[in-house]
C-alpha positions as CSV (number, residue, x, y, z in Angstrom):
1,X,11.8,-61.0,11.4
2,X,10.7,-64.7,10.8
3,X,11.4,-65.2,14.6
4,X,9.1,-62.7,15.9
5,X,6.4,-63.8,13.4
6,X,6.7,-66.9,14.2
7,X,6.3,-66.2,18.0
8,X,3.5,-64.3,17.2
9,X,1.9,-67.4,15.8
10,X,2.4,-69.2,18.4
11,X,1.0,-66.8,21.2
12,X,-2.2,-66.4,19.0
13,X,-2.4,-70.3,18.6
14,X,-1.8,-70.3,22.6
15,X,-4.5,-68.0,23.4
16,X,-6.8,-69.6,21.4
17,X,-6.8,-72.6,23.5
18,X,-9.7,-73.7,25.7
19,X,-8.5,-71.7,28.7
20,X,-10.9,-70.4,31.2
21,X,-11.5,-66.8,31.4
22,X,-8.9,-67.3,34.4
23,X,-6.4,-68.7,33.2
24,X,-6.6,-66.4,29.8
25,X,-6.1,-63.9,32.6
26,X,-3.1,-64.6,34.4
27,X,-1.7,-66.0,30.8
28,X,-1.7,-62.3,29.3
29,X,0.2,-61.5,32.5
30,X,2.9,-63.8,32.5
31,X,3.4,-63.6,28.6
32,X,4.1,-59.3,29.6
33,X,6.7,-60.6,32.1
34,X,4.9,-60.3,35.4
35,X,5.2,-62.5,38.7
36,X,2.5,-64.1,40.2
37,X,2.8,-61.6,43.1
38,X,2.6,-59.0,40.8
39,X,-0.5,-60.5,38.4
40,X,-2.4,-61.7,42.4
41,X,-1.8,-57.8,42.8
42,X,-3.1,-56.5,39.8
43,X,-5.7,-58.9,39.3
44,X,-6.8,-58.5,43.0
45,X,-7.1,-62.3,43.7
46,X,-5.6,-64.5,46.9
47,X,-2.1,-65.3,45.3
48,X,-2.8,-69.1,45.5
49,X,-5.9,-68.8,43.0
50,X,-2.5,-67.3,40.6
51,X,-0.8,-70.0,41.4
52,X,-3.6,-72.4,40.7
53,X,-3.5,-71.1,36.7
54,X,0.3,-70.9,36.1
55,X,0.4,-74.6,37.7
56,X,-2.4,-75.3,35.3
57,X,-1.0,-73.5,32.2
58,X,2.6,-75.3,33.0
59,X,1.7,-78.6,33.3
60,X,-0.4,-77.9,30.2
61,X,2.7,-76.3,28.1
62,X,5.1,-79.4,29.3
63,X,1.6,-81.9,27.8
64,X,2.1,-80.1,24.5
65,X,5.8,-80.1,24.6
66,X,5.4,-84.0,25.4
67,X,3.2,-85.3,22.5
68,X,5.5,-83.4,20.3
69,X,9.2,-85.0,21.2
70,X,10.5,-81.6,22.3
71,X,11.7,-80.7,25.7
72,X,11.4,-77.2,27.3
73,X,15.5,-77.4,27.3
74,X,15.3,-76.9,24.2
75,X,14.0,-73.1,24.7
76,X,15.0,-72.2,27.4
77,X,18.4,-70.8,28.5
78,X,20.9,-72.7,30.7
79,X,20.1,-73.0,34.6
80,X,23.0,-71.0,36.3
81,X,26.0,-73.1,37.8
82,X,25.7,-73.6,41.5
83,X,27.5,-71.9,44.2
């Protein structure tokens, strides 16, 4: 339970940031799962402007991750082996 509150937290402290109406956009898209193909599609924008947010909000996440001594291997899984 604390887990999922916790996450909670940190989505609403996430959204709350000074985003543009944009990138708040295509943020509420990839935090539901989808691919940029799929938020270009539903958003009806070029897929480059998609990909001009998530670059955005990823070198924004890696910033935060930065000033606060964590990596992002810390949370997320493994890479698979190669082939």
């Amino acid at each position: 339970m604390a887990t999922s509150h916790t996450r909670f937290v940190e989505l609403e402290w996430i959204m709350a940031m000074p985003f543009t109406q944009g990138e708040q956009l295509v943020l509420r898209h990839l935090i539901s799962g989808e691919s940029s193909e799929e938020i270009a599609a539903a958003l009806d924008w070029p897929l480059q402007a998609v990909r001009n947010c998530t670059h955005t909000l990823i070198t924004w996440v890696l910033d935060e991750l930065g000033e606060s001594g964590r990596t992002p291997s810390e949370y997320l899984p493994a890479p698979p082996p190669f082939a």
